[in-house]
C-alpha positions in Angstrom: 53.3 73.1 145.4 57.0 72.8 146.7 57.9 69.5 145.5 56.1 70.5 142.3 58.5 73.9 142.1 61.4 71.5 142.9 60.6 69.0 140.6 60.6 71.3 137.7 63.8 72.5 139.1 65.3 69.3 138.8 63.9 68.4 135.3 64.8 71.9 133.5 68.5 71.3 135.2 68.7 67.8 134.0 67.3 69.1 130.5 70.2 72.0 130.5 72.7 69.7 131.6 71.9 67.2 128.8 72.3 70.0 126.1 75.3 70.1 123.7 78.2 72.0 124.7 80.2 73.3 121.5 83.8 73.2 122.8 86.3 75.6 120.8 87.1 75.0 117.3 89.7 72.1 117.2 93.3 72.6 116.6 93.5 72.5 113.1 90.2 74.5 112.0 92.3 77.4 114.6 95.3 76.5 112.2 93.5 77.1 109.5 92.0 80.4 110.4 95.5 82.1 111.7 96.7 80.9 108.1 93.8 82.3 106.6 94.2 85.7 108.7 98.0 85.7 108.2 97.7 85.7 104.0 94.5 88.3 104.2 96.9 90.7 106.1 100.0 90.6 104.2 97.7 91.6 101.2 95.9 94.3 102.1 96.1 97.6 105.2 93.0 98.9 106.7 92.5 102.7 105.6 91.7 105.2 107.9 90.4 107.5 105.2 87.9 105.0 103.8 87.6 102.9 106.4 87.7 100.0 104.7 90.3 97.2 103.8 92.2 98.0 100.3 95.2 96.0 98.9 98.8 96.9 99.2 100.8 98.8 97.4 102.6 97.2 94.6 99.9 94.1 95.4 98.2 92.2 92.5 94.6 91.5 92.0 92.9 88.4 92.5 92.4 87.1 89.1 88.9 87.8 87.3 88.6 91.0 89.2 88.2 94.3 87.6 90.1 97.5 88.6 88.7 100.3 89.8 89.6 102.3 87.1 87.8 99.3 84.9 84.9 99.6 86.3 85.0 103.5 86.3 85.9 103.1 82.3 82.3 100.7 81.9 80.6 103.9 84.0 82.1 106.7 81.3 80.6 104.6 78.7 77.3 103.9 79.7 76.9 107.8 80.2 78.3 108.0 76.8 75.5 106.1 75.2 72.9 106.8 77.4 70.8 110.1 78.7 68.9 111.0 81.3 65.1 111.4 80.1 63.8 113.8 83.5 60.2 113.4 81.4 59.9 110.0 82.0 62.7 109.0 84.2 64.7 106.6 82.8 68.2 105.9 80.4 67.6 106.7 76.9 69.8 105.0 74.5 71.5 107.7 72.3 71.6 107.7 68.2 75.7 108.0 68.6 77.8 108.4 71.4 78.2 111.9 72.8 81.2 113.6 73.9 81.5 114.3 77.5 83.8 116.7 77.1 81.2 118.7 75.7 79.3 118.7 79.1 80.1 120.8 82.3 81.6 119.3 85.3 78.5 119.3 87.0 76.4 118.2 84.2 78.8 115.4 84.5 78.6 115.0 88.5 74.6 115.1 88.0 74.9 112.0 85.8 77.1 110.3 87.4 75.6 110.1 90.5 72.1 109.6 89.0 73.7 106.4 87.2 75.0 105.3 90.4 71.3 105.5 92.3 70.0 103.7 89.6 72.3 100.8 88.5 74.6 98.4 90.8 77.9 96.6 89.7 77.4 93.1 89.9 81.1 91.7 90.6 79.6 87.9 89.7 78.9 89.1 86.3 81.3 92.0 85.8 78.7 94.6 84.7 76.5 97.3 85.7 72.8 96.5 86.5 69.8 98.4 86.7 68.9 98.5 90.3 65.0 98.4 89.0 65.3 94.9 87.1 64.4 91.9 89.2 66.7 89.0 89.2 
């Protein structure tokens, strides 16, 4: 029972011993990476309020990106030519677009953030999707 307990010893520290070790990344992949983290952080600060990383002040965006306020105009006019149908839950298309200036600020807020539980932005297409098609 000893040797048997000792042999296995022996073979599982030969197996570990024979396993590959991966050493650190070599010098250039590190150069590399401190390029890589020196060019991310001379565009953008992390923000405490949002906790999140946003570009710099005065800072350009990557090219084929949309602005915030882009994306927010493609929101505005969805809700422009759409409805909410609470009947049978879902976007109706309207006849003509409607003015939203028409509509309280909470009427407004309401539709907004029903828009935004049911559709996504899809940054690869530049669009808003509905989070109910498939793919």
């Amino acid at each position: 029972m000893f040797r048997s307990l000792a042999l296995a010893a022996v073979l599982l520290g030969a197996a570990v011993a024979h396993t590959p070790v991966f050493a650190q990344a070599t010098s250039a992949n590190r150069v590399q990476v401190q390029m890589d983290r020196d060019a991310f952080l001379s565009m953008v600060r992390w923000d405490e309020m949002t906790g999140n990383w946003v570009l710099k002040d005065g800072m350009a965006m990557p090219a084929g990106i949309k602005s915030r306020a882009e994306v927010m105009a493609m929101t505005e006019e969805f809700l422009k030519m759409h409805r909410w149908d609470e009947t049978q839950s879902t976007w109706i298309p309207n006849v003509k677009p409607r003015d939203m200036s028409t509509l309280t600020r909470e009427q407004v807020r309401m539709e907004t953030v029903r828009f935004l539980m049911t559709h996504r932005y899809d940054e690869h297409n530049d669009q808003w999707v509905s989070k109910f098609n498939k793919p």
